[in-house]
C-alpha positions as CSV (number, residue, x, y, z in Angstrom):
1,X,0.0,0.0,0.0
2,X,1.4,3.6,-1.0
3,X,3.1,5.3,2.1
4,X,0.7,8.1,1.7
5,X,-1.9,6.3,2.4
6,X,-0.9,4.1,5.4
7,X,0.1,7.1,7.3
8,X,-3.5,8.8,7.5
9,X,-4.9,5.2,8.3
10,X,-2.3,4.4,11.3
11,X,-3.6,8.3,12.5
12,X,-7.2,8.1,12.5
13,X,-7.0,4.1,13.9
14,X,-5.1,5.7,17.2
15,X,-7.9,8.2,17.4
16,X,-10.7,5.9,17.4
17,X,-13.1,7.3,20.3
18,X,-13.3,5.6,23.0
19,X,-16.1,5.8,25.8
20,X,-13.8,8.0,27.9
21,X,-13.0,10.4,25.0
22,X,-17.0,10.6,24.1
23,X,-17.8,11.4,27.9
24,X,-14.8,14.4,27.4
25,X,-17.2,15.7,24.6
26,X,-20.1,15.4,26.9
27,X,-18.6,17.8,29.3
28,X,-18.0,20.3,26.3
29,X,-21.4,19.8,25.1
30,X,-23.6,19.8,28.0
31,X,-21.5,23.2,28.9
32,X,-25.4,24.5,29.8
33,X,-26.2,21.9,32.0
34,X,-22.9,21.7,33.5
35,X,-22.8,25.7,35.1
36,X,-26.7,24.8,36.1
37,X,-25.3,22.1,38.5
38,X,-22.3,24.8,39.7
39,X,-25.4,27.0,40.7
40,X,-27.2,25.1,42.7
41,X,-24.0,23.7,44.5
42,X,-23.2,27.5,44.5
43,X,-26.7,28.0,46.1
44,X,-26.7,25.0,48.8
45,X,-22.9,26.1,49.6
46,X,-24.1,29.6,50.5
47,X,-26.9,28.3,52.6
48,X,-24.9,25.7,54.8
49,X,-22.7,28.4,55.3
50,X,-24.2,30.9,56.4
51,X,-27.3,29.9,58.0
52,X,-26.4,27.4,60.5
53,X,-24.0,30.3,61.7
54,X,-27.2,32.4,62.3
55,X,-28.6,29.7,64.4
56,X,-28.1,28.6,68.0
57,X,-25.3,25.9,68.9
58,X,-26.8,22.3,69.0
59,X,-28.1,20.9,71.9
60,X,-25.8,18.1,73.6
61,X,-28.5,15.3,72.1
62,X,-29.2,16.6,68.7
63,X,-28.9,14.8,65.8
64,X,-27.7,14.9,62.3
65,X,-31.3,14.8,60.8
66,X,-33.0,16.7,63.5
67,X,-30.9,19.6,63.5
68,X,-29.8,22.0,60.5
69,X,-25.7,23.1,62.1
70,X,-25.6,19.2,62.8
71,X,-26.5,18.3,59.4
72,X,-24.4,21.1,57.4
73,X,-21.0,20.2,59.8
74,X,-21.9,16.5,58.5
75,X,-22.1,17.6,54.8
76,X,-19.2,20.0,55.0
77,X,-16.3,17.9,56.9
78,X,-17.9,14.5,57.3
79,X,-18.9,14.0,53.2
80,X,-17.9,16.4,51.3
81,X,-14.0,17.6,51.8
82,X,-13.1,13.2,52.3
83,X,-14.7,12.5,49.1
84,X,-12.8,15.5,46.9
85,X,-10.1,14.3,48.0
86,X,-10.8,10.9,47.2
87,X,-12.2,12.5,43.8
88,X,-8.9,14.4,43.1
89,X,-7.0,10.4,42.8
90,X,-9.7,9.0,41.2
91,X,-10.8,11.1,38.5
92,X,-8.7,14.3,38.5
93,X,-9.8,17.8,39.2
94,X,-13.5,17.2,38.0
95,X,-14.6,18.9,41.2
96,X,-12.6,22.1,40.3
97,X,-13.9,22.5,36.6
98,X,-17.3,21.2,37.5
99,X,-19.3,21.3,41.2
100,X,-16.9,23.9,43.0
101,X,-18.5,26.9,44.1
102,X,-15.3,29.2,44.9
103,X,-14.2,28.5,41.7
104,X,-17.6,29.4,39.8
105,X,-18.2,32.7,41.8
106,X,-14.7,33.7,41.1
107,X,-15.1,33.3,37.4
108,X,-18.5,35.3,37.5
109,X,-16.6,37.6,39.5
110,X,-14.3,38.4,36.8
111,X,-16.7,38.3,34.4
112,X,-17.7,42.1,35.6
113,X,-14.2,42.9,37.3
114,X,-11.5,44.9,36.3
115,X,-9.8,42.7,34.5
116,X,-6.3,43.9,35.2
117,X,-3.3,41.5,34.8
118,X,-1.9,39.1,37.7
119,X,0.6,40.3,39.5
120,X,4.0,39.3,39.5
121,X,3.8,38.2,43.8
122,X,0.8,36.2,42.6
123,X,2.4,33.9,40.7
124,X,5.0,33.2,43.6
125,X,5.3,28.9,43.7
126,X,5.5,29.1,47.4
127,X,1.5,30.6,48.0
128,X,0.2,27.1,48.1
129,X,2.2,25.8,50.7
130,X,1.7,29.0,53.1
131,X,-2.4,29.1,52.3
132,X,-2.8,25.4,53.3
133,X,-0.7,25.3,55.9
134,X,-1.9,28.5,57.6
135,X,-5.5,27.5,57.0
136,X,-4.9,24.4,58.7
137,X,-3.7,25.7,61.9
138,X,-6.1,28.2,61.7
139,X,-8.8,26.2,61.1
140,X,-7.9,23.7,64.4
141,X,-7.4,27.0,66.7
142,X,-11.2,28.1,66.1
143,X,-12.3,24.7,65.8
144,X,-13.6,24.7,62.3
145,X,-15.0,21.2,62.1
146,X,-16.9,21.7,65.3
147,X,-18.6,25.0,65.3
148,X,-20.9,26.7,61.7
149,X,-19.4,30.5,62.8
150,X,-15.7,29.1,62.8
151,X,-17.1,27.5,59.5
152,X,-18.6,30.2,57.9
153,X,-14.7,32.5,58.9
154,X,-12.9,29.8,56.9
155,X,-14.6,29.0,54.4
156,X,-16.8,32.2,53.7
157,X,-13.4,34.1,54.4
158,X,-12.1,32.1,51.7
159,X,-15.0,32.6,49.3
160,X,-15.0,36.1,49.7
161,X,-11.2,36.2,49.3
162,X,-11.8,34.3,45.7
163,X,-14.7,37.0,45.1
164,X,-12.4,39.8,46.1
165,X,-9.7,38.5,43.8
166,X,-12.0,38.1,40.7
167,X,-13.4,41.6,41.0
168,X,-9.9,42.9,40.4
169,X,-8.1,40.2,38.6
170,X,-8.1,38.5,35.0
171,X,-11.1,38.4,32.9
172,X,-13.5,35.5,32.9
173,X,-10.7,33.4,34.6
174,X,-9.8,31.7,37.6
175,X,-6.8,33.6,39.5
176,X,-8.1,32.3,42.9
177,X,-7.8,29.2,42.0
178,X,-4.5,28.7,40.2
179,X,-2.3,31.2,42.5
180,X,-4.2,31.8,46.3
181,X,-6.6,28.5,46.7
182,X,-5.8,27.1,49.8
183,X,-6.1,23.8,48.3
184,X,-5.3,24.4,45.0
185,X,-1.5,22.8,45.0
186,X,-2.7,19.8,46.9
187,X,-5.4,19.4,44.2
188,X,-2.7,19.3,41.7
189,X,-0.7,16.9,43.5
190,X,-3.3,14.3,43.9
191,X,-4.7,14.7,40.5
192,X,-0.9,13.4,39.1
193,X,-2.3,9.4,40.8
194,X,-5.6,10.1,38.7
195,X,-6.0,7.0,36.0
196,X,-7.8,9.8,33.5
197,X,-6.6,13.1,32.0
198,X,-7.0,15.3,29.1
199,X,-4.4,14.2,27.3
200,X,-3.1,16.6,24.4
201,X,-1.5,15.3,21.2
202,X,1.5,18.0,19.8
203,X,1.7,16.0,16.9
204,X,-2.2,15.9,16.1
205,X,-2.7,19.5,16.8
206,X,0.3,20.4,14.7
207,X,-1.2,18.5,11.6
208,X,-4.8,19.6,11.8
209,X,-5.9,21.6,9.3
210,X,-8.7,22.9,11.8
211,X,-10.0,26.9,11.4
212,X,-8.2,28.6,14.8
213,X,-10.8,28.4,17.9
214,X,-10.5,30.4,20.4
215,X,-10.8,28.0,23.9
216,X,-11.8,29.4,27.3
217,X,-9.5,27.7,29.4
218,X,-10.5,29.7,33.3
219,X,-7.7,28.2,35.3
220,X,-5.3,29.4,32.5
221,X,-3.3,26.4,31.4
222,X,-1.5,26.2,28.3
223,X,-3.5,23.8,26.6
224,X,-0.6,23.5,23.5
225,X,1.9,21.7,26.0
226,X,-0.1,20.5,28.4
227,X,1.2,17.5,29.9
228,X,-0.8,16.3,32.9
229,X,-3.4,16.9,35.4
230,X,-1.9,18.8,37.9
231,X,-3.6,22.4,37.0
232,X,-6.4,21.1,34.5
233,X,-9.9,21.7,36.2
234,X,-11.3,18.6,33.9
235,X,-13.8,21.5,32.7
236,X,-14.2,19.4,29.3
237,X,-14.6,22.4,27.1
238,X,-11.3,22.2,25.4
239,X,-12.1,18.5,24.8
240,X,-11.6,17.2,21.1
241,X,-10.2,20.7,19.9
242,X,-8.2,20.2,16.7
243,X,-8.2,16.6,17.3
244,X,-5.5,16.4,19.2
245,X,-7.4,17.0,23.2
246,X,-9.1,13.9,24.2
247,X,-10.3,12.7,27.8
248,X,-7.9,9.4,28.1
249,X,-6.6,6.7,30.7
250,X,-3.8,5.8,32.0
251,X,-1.6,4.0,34.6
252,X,-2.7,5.3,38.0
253,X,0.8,7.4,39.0
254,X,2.2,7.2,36.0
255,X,2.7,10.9,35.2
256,X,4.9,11.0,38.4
257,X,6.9,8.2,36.9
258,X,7.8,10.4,34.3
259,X,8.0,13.6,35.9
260,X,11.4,15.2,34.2
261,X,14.2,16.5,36.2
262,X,13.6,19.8,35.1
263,X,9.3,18.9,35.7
264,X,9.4,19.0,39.9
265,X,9.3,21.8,41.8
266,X,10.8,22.1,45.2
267,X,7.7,24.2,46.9
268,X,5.4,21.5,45.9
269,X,7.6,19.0,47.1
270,X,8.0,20.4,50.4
271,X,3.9,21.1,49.9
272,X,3.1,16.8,50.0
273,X,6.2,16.3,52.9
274,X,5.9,19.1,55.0
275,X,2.4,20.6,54.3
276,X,-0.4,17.1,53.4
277,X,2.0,14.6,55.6
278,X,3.7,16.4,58.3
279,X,0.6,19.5,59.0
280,X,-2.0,17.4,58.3
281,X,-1.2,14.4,60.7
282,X,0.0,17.3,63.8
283,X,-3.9,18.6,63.1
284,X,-5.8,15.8,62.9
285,X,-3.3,14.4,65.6
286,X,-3.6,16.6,68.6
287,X,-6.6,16.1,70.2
288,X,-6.3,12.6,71.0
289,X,-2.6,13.0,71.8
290,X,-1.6,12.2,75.0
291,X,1.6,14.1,75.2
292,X,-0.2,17.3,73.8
293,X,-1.6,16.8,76.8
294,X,1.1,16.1,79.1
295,X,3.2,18.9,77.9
296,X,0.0,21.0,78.2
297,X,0.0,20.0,81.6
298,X,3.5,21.0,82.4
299,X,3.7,23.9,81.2
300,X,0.5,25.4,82.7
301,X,2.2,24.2,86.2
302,X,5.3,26.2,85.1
303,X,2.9,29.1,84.4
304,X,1.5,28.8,87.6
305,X,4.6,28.7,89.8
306,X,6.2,32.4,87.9
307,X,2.0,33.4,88.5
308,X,1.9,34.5,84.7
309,X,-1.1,34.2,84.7
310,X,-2.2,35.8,81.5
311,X,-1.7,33.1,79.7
312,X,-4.2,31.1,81.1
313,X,-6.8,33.9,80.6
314,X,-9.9,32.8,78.2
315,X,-10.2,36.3,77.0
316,X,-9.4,35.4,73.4
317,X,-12.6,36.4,70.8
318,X,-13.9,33.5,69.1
319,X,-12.4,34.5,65.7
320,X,-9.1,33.8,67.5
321,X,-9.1,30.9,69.5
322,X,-11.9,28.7,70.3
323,X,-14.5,30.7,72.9
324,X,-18.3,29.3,72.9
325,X,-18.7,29.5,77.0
326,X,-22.7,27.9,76.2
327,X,-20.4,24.7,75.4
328,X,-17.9,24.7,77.6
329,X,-15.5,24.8,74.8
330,X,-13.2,27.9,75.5
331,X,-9.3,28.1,74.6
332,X,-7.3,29.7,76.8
333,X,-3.9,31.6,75.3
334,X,-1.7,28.6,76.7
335,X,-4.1,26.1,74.3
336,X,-3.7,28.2,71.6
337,X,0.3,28.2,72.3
338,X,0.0,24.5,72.8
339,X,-1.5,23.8,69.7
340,X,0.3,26.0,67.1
341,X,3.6,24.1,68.5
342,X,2.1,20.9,68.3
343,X,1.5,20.9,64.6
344,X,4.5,22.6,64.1
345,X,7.0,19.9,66.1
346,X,5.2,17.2,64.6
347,X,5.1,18.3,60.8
348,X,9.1,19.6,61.3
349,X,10.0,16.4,63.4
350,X,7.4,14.2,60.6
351,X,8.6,16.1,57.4
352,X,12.1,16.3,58.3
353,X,12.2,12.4,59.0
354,X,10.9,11.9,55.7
355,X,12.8,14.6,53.6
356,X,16.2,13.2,55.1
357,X,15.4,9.7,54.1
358,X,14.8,11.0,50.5
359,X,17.7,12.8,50.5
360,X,19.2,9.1,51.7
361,X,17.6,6.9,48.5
362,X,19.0,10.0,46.3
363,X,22.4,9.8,47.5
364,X,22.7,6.3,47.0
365,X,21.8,6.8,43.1
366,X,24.6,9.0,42.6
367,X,24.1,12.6,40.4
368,X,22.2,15.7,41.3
369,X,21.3,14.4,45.0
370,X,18.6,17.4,45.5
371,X,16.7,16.6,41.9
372,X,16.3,13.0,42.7
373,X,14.8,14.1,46.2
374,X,12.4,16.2,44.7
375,X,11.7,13.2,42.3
376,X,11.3,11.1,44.7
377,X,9.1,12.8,47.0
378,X,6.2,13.2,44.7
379,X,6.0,9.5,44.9
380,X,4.7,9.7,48.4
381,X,1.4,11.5,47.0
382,X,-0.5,7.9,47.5
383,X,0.7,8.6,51.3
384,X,-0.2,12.0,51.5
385,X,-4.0,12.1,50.0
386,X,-4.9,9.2,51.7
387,X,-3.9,10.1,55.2
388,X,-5.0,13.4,54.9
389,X,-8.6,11.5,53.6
390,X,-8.1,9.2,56.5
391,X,-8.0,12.3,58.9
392,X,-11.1,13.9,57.5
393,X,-12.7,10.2,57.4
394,X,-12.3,10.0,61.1
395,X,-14.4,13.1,61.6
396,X,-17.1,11.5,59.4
397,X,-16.9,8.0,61.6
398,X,-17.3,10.0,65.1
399,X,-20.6,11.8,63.8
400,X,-21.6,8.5,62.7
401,X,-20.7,6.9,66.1
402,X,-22.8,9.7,68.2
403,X,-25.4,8.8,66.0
404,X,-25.4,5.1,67.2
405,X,-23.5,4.1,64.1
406,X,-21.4,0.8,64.7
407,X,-18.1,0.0,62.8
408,X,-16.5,-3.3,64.3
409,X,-14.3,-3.5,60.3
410,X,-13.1,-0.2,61.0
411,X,-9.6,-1.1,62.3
412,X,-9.1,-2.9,59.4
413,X,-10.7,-0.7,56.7
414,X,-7.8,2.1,58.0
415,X,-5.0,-0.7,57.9
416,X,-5.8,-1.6,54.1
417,X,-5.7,2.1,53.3
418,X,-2.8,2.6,54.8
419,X,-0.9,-0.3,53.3
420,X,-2.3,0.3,50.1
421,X,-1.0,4.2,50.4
422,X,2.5,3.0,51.0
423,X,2.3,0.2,49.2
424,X,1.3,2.7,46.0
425,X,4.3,4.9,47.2
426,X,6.7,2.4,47.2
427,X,5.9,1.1,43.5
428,X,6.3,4.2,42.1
429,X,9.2,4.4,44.1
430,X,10.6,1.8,42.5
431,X,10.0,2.8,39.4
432,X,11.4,6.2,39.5
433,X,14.8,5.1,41.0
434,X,14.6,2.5,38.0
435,X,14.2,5.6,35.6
436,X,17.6,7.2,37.5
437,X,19.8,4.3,38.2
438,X,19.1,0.9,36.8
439,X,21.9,-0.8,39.1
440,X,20.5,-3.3,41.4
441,X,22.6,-2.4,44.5
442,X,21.6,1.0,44.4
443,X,17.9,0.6,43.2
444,X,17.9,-1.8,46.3
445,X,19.8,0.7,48.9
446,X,17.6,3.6,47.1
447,X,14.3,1.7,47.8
448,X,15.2,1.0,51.3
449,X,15.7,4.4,52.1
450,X,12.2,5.3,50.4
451,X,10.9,2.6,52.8
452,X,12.2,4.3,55.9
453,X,11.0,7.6,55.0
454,X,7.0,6.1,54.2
455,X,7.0,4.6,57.4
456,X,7.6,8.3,58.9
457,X,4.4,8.9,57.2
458,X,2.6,5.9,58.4
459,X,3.6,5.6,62.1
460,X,1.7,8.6,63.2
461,X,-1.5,7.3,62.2
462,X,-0.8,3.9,63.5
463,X,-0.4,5.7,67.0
464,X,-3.8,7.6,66.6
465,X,-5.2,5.0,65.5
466,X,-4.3,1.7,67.0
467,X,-2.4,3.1,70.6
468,X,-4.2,6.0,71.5
């Protein structure tokens, strides 16, 4: 058969549509019906935030169904933020380009704003890692999983922030989202584990003959070179464009298996290690800990014996540190203290453990030592999403439990997802050191090393857990 010929065949057979590329063209089609369902998540977002804030702490006895704050606090922390972040490794950013209601009253926001260009601080790499990590801590010293005004500071405060920064930035975009979202880097972390993407094909789009389209891309990614899922909002509209975009599988991890040396960055390295390992397990890990409270403890009686007694005071507004007197729940400065150290110890002492294991399994494969750390450390994304949907999970299991829920499996339903986390960690791991050094001492001494530094990761939680 004449070259000419075979070529255009061997094309159009690898672009076949496939079920997953037709559901892609869905999203672009149903565009209508998509921004429908981001208004009414918009509307019952609005309403679970703001109301139960409006309304009179729960009674002792209440329940989930009985009471409105009970019910929302279920929704918010015991539903909905586990299951994104299981949604992020699953299936990508689809809650970002689809259901999220910051994101959608951002882009309206814009829509009527000023429009004026994003600054040059903006686009600093570093913003992810200070937003999470600040509204972590922030979020455990007014109790945001416990109270709907310490719920409606955090979020709303966020919300309004994305608002604020819409009004006055880009036009018809998403700057919230890609540069200040709280969440937004650890989105893009767990969306590299995702088995689906938008995957874009350079040589396709070069040899369409297509008319130019222009493509509304809000989160601003450079659709051209696009190469994975970390910043695409799985929005859907760029979806068959010239040909060459198409919604596609692929081996769960594998885009961190072939992350280029020149492809990591350190702040979102030190985002998964220090930030969604080391932060996330001081927060969810305090207030069962037993040597929070022993220090606690301690240093009240040293307190006590200098009479500085100021720092026991519970003068602290609410927006500050915990203070709802009607619950006996009030924080006094030492708590606050208490806790801000806490998190802090345990995600240096946590994250430090693991980075200087890395840095370990990337001396032993020879070369740039610090690129093969960063490499390396986005292989513990497994370990960091699902501890940090572990944490939140808890959360839903204790509103379950004071509901008269009953979970005898549960022991062993947060073992599996723990060995599964490192076990996933480990095997891409392996195959990243195999992509640096294919000797076997050193992919064995490398692996080892990577070993010591997951079981930094998983030992907290076995402690909260299992021993506490």
């Amino acid at each position: 058969m004449n070259q000419h010929l075979i070529q255009p065949l061997m094309f159009a057979a690898a672009h076949e549509p496939t079920w997953l590329s037709r559901l892609g063209d869905l999203l672009r089609r149903r565009r209508v019906a998509i921004v429908a369902m981001q208004w009414a998540v918009v509307v019952a977002y609005l309403g679970m935030v703001t109301v139960p804030a409006l309304m009179p702490l729960p009674p002792a006895d209440g329940r989930i169904l009985h009471n409105l704050t009970l019910f929302a606090q279920f929704v918010f922390w015991g539903i909905w933020w586990p299951f994104v972040i299981l949604s992020m490794m699953l299936m990508g950013r689809v809650w970002c380009g689809v259901l999220c209601p910051e994101g959608a009253l951002s882009e309206l926001a814009s829509r009527f704003g000023w429009g004026r260009p994003v600054p040059r601080w903006m686009k600093w790499g570093g913003w992810p890692f200070v937003a999470f990590v600040m509204t972590t801590v922030y979020g455990q010293l007014v109790s945001v999983y416990e109270y709907a005004t310490a719920a409606l500071l955090v979020l709303g405060g966020s919300t309004a922030a994305a608002i604020g920064i819409g009004l006055v930035y880009g036009r018809n975009k998403r700057v919230w989202c890609r540069h200040l979202c709280p969440v937004n880097g650890v989105f893009g972390l767990l969306a590299r584990v995702a088995p689906v993407h938008f995957s874009v094909d350079r040589d396709a789009w070069k040899a369409s003959s297509a008319a130019p389209q222009v493509i509304h891309c809000a989160p601003m990614v450079h659709i051209k070179s696009m190469k994975g899922g970390s910043d695409c909002h799985m929005c859907g509209q760029c979806s068959g464009h010239k040909g060459a975009i198409r919604l596609s599988g692929r081996m769960p991890g594998s885009e961190i298996v072939r992350l280029g040396p020149h492809e990591v960055k350190t702040w979102e390295a030190a985002l998964l290690v220090f930030g969604m390992i080391g932060t996330a397990i001081g927060a969810f890990q305090w207030s069962g800990s037993p040597w929070f409270v022993a220090v606690k403890q301690a240093a009240a009686e040293w307190l006590v014996a200098r009479e500085w007694w100021w720092a026991l005071d519970t003068n602290a507004p609410w927006w500050l540190l915990t203070h709802y007197p009607q619950a006996s729940d009030i924080f006094t400065w030492l708590d606050g203290a208490m806790i801000v150290a806490y998190i802090g110890v345990t995600a240096l002492s946590v994250g430090g453990w693991v980075w200087g294991w890395l840095r370990v399994a990337a001396a032993w494969l020879g070369g740039d030592a610090r690129n093969h750390t960063l490499r390396l450390a986005y292989c513990l994304v497994p370990m960091g999403g699902f501890g940090v949907f572990l944490g939140l999970s808890a959360l839903t299991v204790n509103m379950l439990k004071a509901e008269g829920f009953i979970f005898p499996w549960l022991g062993w339903a947060r073992g599996l997802v723990l060995a599964l986390a490192a076990l996933w960690s480990l095997v891409l791991a392996w195959k990243v050191i195999g992509r640096i050094n294919a000797a076997p001492a050193r992919r064995i001494l490398s692996a080892l090393s990577v070993g010591l530094a997951v079981s930094g990761a998983v030992v907290p939680w076995v402690f909260l857990f299992y021993l506490w």
